[in-house]
C-alpha positions as CSV (number, residue, x, y, z in Angstrom):
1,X,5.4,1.4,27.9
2,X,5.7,5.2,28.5
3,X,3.1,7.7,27.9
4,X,2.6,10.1,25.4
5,X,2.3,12.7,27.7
6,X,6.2,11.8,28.5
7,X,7.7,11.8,25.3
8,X,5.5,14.3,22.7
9,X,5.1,18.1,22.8
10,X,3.6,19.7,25.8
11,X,0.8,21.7,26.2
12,X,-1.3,23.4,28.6
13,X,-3.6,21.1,30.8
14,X,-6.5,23.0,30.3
15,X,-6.5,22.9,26.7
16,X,-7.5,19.1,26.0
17,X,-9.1,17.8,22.4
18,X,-11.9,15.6,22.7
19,X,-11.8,12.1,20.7
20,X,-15.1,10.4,19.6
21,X,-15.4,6.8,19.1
22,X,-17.3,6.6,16.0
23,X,-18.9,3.8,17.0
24,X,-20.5,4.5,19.7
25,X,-21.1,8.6,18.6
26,X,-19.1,9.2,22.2
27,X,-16.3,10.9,23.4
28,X,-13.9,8.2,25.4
29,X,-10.1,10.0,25.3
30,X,-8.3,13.4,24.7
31,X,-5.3,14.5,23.9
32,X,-3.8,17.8,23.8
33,X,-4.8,20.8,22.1
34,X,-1.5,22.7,21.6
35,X,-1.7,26.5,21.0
36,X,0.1,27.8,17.4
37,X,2.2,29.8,19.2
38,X,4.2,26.6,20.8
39,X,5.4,25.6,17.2
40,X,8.0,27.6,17.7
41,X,9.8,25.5,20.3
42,X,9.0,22.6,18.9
43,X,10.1,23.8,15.6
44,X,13.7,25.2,17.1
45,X,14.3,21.6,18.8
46,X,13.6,19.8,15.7
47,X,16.1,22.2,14.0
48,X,19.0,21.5,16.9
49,X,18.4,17.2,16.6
50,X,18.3,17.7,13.3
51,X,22.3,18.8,13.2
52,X,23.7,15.6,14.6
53,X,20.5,13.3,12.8
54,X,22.6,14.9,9.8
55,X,25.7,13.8,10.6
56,X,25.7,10.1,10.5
57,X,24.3,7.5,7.9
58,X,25.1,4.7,9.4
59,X,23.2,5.3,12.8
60,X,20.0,6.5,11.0
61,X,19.7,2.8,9.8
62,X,20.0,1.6,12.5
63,X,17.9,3.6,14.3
64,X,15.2,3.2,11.8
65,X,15.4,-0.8,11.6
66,X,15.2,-0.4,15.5
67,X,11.9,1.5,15.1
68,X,10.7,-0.7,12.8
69,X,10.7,-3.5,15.2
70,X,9.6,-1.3,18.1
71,X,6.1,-0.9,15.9
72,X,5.9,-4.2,15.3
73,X,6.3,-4.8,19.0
74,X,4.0,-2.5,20.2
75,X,1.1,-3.5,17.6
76,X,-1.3,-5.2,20.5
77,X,-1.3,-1.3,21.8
78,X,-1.4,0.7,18.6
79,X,-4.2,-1.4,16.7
80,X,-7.0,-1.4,19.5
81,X,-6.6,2.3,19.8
82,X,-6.3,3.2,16.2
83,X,-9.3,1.0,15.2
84,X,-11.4,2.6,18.9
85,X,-10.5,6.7,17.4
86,X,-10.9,6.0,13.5
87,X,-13.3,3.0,13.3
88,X,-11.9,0.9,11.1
89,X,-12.1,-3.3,11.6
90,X,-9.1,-4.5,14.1
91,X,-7.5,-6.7,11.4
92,X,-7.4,-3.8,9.0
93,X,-5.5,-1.8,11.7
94,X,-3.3,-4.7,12.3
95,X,-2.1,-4.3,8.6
96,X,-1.9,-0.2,8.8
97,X,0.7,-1.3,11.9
98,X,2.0,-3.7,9.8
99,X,2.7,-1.3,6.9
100,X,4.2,1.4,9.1
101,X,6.6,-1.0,10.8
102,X,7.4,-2.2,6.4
103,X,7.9,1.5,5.4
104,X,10.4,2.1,8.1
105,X,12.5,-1.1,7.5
106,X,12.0,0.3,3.5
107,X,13.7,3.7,3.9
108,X,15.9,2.4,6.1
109,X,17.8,0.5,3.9
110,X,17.8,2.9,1.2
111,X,20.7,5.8,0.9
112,X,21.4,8.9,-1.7
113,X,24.1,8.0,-4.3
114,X,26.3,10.5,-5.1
115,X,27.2,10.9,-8.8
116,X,29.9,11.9,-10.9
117,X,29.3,14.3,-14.2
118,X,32.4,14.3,-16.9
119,X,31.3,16.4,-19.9
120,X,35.1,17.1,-21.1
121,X,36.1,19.4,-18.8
122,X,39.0,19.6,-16.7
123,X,36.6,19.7,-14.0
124,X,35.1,16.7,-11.9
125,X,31.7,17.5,-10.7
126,X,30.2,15.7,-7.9
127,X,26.5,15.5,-7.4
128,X,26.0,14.8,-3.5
129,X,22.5,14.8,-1.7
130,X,22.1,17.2,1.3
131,X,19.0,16.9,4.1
132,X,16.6,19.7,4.5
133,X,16.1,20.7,7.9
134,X,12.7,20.3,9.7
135,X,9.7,19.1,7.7
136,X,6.2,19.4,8.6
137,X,4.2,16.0,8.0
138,X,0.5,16.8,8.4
139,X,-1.6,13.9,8.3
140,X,-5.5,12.9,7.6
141,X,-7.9,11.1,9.8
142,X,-8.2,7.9,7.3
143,X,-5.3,6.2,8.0
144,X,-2.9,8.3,10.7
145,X,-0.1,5.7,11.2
146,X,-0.1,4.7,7.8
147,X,0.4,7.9,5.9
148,X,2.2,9.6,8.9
149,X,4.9,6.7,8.2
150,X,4.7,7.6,4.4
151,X,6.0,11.0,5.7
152,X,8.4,10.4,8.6
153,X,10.3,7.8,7.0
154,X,11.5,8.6,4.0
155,X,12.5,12.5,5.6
156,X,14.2,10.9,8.8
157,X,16.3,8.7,6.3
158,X,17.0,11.4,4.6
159,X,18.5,13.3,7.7
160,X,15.9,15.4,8.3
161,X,13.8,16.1,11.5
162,X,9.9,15.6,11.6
163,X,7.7,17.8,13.4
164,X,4.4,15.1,12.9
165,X,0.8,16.6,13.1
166,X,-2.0,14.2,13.1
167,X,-6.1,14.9,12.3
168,X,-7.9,16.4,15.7
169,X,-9.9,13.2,15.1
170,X,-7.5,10.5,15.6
171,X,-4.7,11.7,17.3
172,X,-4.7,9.1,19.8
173,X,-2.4,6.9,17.8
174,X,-0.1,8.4,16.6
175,X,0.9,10.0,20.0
176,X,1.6,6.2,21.0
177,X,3.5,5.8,18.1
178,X,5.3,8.8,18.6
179,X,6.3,7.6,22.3
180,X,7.2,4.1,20.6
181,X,9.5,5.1,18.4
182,X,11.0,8.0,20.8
183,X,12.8,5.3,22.9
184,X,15.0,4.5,19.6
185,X,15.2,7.7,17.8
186,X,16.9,10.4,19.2
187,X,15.6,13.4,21.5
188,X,13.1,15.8,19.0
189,X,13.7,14.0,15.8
190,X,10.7,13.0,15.7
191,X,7.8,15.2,17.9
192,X,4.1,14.7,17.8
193,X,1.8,17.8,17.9
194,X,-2.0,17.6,18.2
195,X,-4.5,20.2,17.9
196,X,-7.2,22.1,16.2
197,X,-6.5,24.6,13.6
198,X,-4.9,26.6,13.1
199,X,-2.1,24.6,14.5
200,X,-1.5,22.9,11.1
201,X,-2.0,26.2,9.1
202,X,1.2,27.8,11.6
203,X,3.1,24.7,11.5
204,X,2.6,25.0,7.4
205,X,3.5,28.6,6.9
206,X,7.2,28.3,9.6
207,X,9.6,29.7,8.3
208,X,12.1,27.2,10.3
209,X,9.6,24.1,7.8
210,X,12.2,23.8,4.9
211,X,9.5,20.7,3.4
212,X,5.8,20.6,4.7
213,X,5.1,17.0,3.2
214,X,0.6,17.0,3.5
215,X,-2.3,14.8,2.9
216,X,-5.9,16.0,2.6
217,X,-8.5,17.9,0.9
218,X,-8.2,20.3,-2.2
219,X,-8.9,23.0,-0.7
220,X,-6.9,22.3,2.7
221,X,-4.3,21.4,0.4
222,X,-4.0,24.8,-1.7
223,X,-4.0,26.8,1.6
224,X,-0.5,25.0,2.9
225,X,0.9,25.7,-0.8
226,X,0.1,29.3,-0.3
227,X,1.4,29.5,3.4
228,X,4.5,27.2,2.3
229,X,5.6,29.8,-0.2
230,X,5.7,32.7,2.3
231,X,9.0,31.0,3.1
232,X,9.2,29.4,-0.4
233,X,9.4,26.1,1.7
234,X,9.4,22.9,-0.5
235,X,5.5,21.1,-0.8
236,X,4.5,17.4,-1.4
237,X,0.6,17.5,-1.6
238,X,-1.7,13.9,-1.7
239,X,-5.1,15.5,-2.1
240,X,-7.4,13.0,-2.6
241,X,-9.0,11.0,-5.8
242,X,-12.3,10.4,-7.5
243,X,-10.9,6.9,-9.1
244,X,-12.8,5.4,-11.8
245,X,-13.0,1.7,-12.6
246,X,-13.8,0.9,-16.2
247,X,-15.1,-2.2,-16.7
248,X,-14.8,-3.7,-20.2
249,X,-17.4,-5.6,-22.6
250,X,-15.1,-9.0,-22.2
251,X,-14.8,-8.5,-18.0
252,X,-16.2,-11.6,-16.0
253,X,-18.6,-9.5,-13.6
254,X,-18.6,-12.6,-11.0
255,X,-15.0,-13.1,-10.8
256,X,-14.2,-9.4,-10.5
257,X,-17.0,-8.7,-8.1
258,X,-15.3,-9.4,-4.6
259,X,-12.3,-7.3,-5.6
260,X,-14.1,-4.4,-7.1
261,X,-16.3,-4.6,-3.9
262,X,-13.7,-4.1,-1.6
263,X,-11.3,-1.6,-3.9
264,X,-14.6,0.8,-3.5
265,X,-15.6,-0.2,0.3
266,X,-12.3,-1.3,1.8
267,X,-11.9,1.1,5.1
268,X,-15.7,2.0,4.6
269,X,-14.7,3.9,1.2
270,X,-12.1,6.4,3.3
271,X,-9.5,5.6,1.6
272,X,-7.9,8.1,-1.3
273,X,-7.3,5.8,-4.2
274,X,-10.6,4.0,-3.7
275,X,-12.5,3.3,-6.9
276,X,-15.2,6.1,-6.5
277,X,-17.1,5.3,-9.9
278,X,-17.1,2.5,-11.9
279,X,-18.4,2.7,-15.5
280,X,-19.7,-0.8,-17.0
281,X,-20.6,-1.4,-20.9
282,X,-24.0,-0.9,-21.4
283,X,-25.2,-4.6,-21.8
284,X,-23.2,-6.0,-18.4
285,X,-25.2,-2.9,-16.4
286,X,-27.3,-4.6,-14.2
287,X,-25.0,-7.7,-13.8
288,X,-22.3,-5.3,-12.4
289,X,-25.2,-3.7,-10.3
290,X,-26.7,-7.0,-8.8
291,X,-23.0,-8.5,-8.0
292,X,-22.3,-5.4,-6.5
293,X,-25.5,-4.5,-4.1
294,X,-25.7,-8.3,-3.4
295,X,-22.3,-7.9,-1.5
296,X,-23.2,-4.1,0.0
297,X,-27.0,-5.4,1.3
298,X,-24.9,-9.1,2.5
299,X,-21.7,-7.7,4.2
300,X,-21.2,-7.3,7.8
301,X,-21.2,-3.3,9.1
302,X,-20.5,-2.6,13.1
303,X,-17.6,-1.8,15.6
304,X,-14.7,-2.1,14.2
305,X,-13.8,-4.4,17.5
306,X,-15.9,-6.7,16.9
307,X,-14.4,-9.5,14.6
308,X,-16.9,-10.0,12.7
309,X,-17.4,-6.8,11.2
310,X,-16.0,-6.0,7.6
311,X,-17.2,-2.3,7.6
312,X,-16.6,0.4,10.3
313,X,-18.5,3.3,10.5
314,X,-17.8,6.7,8.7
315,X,-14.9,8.3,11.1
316,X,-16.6,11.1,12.4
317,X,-20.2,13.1,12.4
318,X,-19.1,16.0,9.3
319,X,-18.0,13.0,7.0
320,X,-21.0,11.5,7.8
321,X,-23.7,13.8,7.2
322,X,-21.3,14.6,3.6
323,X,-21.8,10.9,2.9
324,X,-25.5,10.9,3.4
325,X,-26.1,14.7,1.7
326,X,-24.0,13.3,-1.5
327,X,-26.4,9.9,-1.9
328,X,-29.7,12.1,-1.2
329,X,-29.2,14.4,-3.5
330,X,-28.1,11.9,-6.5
331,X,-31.1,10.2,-5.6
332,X,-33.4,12.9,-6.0
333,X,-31.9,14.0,-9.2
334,X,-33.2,10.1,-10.1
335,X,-30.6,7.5,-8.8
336,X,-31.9,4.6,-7.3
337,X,-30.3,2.8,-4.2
338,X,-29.8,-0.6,-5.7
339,X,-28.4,-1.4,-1.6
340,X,-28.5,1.0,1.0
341,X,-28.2,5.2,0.8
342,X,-29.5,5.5,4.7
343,X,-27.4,5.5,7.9
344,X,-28.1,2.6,9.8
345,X,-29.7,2.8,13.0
346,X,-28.5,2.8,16.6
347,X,-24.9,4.8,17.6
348,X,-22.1,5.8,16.2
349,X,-21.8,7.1,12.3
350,X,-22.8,3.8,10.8
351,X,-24.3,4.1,6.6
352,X,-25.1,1.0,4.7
353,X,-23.0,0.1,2.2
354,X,-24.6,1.7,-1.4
355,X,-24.8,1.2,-4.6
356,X,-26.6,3.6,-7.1
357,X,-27.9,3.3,-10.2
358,X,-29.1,5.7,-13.2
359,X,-27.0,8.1,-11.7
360,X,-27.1,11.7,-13.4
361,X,-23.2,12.2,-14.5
362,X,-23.2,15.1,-13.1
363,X,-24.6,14.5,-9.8
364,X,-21.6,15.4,-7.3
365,X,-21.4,11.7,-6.5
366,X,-19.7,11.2,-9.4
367,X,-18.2,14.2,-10.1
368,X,-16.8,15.1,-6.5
369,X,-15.1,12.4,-4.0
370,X,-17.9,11.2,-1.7
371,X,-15.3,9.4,1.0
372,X,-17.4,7.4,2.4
373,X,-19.2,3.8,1.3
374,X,-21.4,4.8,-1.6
375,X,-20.8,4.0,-5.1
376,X,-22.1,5.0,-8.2
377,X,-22.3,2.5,-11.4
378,X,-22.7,4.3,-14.4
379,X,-23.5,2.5,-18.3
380,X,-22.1,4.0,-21.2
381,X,-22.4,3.2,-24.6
382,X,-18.6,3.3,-26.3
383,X,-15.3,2.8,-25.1
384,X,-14.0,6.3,-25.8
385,X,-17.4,7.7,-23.7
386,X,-16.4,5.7,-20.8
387,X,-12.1,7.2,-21.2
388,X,-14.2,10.4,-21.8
389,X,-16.2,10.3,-18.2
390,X,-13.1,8.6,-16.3
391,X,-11.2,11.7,-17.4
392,X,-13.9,14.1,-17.1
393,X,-13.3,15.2,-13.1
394,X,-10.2,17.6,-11.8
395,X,-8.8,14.9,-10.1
396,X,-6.2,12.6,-11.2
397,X,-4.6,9.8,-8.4
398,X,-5.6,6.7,-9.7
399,X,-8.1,4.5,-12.1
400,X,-8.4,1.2,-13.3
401,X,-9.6,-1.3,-16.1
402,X,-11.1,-4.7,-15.8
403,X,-11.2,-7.4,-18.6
404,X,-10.5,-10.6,-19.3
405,X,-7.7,-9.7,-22.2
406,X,-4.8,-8.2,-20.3
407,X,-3.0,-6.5,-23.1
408,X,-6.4,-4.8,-24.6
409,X,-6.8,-3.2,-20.6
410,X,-3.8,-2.1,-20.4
411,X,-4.1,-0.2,-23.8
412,X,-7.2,1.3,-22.3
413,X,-5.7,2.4,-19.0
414,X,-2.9,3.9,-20.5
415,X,-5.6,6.5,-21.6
416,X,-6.2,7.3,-18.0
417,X,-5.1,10.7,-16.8
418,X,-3.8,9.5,-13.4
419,X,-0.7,8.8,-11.1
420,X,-1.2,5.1,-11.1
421,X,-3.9,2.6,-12.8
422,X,-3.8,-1.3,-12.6
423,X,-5.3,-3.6,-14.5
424,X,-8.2,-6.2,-13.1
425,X,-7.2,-4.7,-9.0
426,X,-7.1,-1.7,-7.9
427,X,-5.4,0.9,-4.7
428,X,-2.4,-1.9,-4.4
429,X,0.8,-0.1,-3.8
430,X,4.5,-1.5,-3.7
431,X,6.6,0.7,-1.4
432,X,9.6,0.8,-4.0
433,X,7.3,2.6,-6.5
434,X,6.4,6.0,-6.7
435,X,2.7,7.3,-5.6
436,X,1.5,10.6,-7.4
437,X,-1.1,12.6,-8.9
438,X,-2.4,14.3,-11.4
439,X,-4.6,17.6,-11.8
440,X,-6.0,18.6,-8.5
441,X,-4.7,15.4,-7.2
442,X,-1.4,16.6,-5.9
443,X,1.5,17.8,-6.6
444,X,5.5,15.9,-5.9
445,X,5.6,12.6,-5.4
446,X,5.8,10.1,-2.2
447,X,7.2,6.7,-2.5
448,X,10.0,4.6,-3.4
449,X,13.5,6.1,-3.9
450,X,11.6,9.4,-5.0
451,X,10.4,9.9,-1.8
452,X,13.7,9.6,-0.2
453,X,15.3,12.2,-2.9
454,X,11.6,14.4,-2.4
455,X,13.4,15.2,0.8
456,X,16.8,16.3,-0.1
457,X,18.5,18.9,-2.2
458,X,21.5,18.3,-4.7
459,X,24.9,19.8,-3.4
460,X,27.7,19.8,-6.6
461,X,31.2,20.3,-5.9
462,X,33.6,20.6,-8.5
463,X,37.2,20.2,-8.5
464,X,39.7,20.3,-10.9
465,X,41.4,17.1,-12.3
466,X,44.9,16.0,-10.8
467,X,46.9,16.8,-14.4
468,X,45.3,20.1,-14.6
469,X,46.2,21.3,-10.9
């Protein structure tokens, strides 16, 4: 298999990014740190593959279905090194390969349909689909093939180029997918950059990015709207979730238990659409609390290599000392740790798995998005209180509602002012259906044939009819 170094961007040997294994707290890799001023190049050869990418439908399928399979090939490379940069548990990055190998085949096999409008006129108008040009995928540390694929994919079916940047903390990966899928795509249709900022922030604000496609924080995520629209380039923002579960008065707390555990604490709680709050009637409280901290104080937390393990460690050393400043202070506003609120000790960025309980609503816990493995659990009294509080935050991906009467929890999620809420499981996605958010949550929408037409512009041509000629 070729190296990265072969097949991605240059850059300057000197300037080299240092990757940590967050389980052992140690640096063991780098990659390149590219300079802002080389997006220019790679920008102007995405622009020139992009021309004959364009040009033919029919090879794009086939070149996608090919780099479907190359993934899949190449997953006994790209799992060990994706779970050794972000942390998580080897058979969870077998399923991120997986998935990125699924989304290809997906958008492979999906095209633009052209349609015709008659409104009476003796005109026929044709609405065709047109490709962009280059977009700019910039991608988080959480998942890097996973949502880099939810980017690429969709824009290189589309006919577009991808200039790909990954997190500085897991880069690794996705330059080994990038040299992967460069022995079936074609030359610069799909380059990966890695760096520090402000490579993404000049990558963001080109003015040769036609769609700068971005998942991230709120903040992070405002700052490549306002460089985008220097060039008034198009934006697709994911920008993270505080999902609430709402439990109902009729909800089985034992038979929901595993899967609320691990829609919370799947990917040690870095994950976007996690459930980040769950609210529980009143009188099923403490059932929901002891199901809950019985499987945080029982589950098993270490290297992600090891297969045992069910929980990695937080990614990296920021994230962690968030995690552990968010569960301090609810605890000294008067939570308790019903299971953990402590990092664990020996290397790496390891924090037990934690549950809290008579949390202050408005401790940032529960009113910010902690990403990391701590979740609050939170009584209320009424139905409408609990709608009230799942509501009551800026952000707006996803929620959900547990009970044993289907039809009453759908009812009550369809009160829930998010992109996507399921009933009795939670943060499952189909990749024919769309993925958005509300609020601060995002903006444009991934997924599905909307992602495919989130990547091209509509082209009419009219013509007159035959008889009127």
């Amino acid at each position: 298999m070729p190296t990265p170094e072969a097949v991605n961007a240059p850059a300057p040997r000197a300037a080299r990014l240092t990757v940590v294994d967050p389980a052992t707290g140690h640096p063991f890799d780098d990659a390149p740190d590219q300079r802002p001023e080389e997006v220019d190049a790679v920008v102007e050869r995405a622009r020139r593959a992009w021309i004959g990418w364009r040009a033919d439908p029919a090879a794009r399928t086939t070149a996608l279905r090919a780099a479907a399979d190359a993934v899949e090939t190449a997953g006994d490379d790209l799992a060990p090194l994706l779970t050794r940069e972000q942390g998580k548990p080897l058979a969870e990055s077998y399923a991120e390969v997986a998935r990125t190998a699924a989304r290809l085949r997906y958008f492979a096999g999906l095209a633009p349909d052209a349609r015709r409008i008659d409104d009476g006129r003796p005109v026929h108008s044709e609405v065709r689909w047109r490709s962009l040009g280059p977009v700019a995928g910039i991608v988080p540390w959480n998942f890097p093939l996973q949502l880099a694929a939810a980017k690429f994919a969709p824009a290189l079916a589309a006919g577009n180029a991808v200039v790909l940047k990954p997190s500085p903390y897991t880069p690794l990966a996705t330059r080994l997918l990038g040299s992967v899928l460069a022995e079936v795509l074609p030359e610069d249709v799909l380059t990966v950059v890695t760096g520090r900022e402000p490579l993404g922030a000049r990558l963001a604000s080109h003015p040769g990015i036609r769609h700068v496609t971005f998942t991230g924080s709120v903040p992070t995520g405002r700052a490549v709207a306002t460089a985008a629209a220097a060039s008034l380039t198009r934006v697709t923002l994911e920008l993270g979730g505080n999902d609430a579960a709402v439990l109902l008065d009729d909800a089985d707390v034992e038979r929901i238990a595993d899967r609320l555990f691990w829609a919370a604490f799947r990917n040690c709680g870095q994950v976007c659409m996690a459930v980040k709050r769950v609210y529980a009637p009143a009188r099923l409280h403490a059932e929901v609390v002891e199901a809950l901290a019985h499987r945080a104080k029982t589950v098993a937390v270490g290297s992600g290599l090891d297969p045992g393990s069910r929980i990695g460690p937080v990614n990296n050393a920021p994230q962690l000392a968030r995690v552990e400043q968010v569960a301090r202070r609810a605890v000294a506003a008067g939570a308790r740790a019903a299971a953990g609120g402590h990092r664990l000790d020996g290397p790496g960025y390891f924090f037990a798995p934690t549950i809290l309980t008579d949390v202050p609503p408005d401790s940032p816990v529960v009113t910010e998005e902690q990403f990391g493995p701590v979740l609050p659990v939170l009584p209320y009294r009424t139905l409408d209180e609990a709608v009230d509080a799942a509501n009551g935050t800026g952000f707006g991906l996803g929620g959900s509602v547990w009970g044993t009467d289907p039809d009453r929890a759908a009812a009550v999620a369809d009160r829930l002012e998010c992109g996507t809420a399921w009933i009795n499981h939670h943060a499952e996605l189909s990749l024919a259906q769309p993925f958005a958010g509300t609020k601060d949550s995002g903006l444009g929408v991934a997924g599905g044939p909307w992602g495919l037409y989130g990547n091209l512009r509509p082209f009419v041509v009219h013509r007159l009819r035959e008889e009127d000629r």
